[in-house]
N, C-alpha and C positions, 0 to 999 in steps of 0.2 A: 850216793853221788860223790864222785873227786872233789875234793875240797878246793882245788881250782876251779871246776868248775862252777860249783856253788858262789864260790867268790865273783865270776864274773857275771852270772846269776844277778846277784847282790847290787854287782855294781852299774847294772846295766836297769834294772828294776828300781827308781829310784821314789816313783811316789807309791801311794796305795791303790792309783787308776789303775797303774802300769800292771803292779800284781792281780790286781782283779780281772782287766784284758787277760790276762795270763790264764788263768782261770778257764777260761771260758777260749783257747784257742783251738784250730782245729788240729791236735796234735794225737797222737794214739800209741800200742807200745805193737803193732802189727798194720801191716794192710802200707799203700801208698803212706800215709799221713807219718808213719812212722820214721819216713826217711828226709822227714824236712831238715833244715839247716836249722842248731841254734840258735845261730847269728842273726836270721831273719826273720824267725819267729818273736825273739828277744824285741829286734829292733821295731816292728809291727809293735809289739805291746805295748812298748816303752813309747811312741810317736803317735800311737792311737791309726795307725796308717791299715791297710788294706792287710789280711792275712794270706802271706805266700803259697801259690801253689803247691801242691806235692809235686815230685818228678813224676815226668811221666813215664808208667811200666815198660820194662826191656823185654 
């Protein structure tokens, strides 16, 4: 992983909740789930808030 992004990673993950939400998101490395936003999957873990849809397929 870019060391920027790890950093904001880092900064955005700031308790042990946050990374265990993380843990457990609906994220994948193929298929819809693959093409979420980091930014909103981040912000869900970090807020404990609802996990972002994927896009919907083109």
């Amino acid at each position: 992983m870019h060391p920027l992004v790890m950093a904001e990673v880092r900064a955005s993950l700031l308790t042990d909740e946050a990374w265990e939400r993380l843990t457990h998101a609906p994220i994948g490395n193929s298929g819809p789930a693959a093409w979420q936003r980091l930014g909103d999957v981040l912000d869900a873990a970090a807020q404990g808030a609802a996990w972002p849809k994927p896009p919907a397929a083109r």
